[in-house]
N, C-alpha and C positions, 0 to 999 in steps of 0.2 A: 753451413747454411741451413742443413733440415734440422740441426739443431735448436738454430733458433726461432723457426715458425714453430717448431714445438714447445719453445719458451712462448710464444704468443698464444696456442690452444689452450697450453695451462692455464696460462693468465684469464684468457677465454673462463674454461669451465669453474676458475675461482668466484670470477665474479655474479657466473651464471649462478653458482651454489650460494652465496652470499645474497643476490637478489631473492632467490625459494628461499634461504631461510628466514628474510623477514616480513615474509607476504603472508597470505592463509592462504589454505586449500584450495577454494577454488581458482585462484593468480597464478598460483603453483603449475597447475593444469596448464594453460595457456603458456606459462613462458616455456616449460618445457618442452613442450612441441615447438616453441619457436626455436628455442636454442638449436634442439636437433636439425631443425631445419639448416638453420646458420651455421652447423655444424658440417651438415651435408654439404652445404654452398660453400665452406672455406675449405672443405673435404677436396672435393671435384676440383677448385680452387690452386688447391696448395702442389699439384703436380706442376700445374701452367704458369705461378711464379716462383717456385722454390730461386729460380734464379734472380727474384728483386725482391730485399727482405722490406722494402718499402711498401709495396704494393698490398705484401701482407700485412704489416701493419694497418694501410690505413682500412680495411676488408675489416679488420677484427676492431678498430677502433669503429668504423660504419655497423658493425653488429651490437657492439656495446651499446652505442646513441641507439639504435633499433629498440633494442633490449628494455632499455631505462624509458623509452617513449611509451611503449607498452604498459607497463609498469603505471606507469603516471595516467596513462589511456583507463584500465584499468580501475587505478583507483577512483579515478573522474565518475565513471561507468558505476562504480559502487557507492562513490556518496549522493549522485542519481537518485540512485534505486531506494535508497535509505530515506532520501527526503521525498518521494515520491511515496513512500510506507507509508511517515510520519503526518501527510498532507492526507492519506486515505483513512488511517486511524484517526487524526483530529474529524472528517467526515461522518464516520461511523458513530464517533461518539456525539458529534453535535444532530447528529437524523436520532439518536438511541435519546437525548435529553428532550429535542420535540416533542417525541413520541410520548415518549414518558408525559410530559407535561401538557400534551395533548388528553390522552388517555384520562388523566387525573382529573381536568378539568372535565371532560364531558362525564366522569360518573360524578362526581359534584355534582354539577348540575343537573345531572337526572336524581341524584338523592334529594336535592332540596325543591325537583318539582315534584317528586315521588312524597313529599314530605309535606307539602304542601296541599295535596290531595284528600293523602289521609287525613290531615285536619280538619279537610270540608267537609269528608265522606264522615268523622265522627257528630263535626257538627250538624249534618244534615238527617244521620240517624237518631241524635238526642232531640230535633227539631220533629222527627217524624215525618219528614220530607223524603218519601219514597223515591218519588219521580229523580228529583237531583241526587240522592243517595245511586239510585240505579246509573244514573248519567254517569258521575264521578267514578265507579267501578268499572264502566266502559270505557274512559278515557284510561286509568288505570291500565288496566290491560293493556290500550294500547299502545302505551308508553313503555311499559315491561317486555312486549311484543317486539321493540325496534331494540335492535342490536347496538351498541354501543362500538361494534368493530365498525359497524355497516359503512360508516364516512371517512374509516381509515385508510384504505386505498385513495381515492379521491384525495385527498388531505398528502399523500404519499405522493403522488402523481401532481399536486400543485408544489408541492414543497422541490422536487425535481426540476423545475421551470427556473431559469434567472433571475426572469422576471418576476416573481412570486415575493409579494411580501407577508410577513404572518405580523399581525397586531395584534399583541399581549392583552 
């Protein structure tokens, strides 16, 4: 009779090593603690029925289904994590093309007010129009003055909202 619950532990740690070798490292970790566990349990186990080789089998057959649930638990648990990656990296990279495209557009736009300036400010120094030449230089400044980051929080902080829509 102890011979053959020891036919059933083999069997046991076959398919325990069979399931580690086609997992990765971290599944690996887990089932082996579980095994030992189910090892313990048909351990303590295998004194209280060596006398019904039944009872052991269906023990080691309930540890196999345990085993393979894991297993499948697991892999569940890891293409999870993988699509849960893929959904943070698609995020990352649509906040990074905003941005980008944000960025772009406000220094455009400040080149082509900054552009526009200086064309008054030559025409108004070939005209000899002090007063507007001085004005233009004022505003100048204040244009070169304001940061171009200055509205990217904000812009950051509405782009975070649901409800936020951005119009090209």
């Amino acid at each position: 009779m102890t011979r053959t619950v020891n036919g059933y532990f083999d069997e046991l740690l076959r398919l325990g090593r069979e399931a580690g070798q086609s997992l990765q490292a971290e599944e690996q970790t887990g089932q082996l603690q579980q095994a030992a566990s189910l090892l313990k349990t048909v351990g303590a186990a295998k004194s209280a029925v060596t006398g019904n080789p039944f009872v052991s089998v269906q023990m080691i057959t309930q540890a196999t289904v345990d085993l393979h649930k894991t297993v499948e638990t697991e892999r569940t648990r890891r293409a999870e994590i993988e699509a849960d990656r893929q959904a943070a990296l698609a995020r990352i990279e649509a906040t990074r093309f905003l941005i980008q495209e944000y960025m772009a557009r406000t220094f455009d736009e400040r080149r082509g007010t900054l552009d526009r300036m200086f064309l008054s400010l030559e025409e108004a120094q070939a005209s000899g129009n002090d007063a507007l030449a001085q004005q233009l230089l004022g505003s100048i400044v204040d244009v070169v003055k304001i940061s171009p980051f200055r509205d990217l929080a904000s812009f950051k902080k509405s782009y975070e909202d649901p409800e936020f829509t951005l119009e090209l």
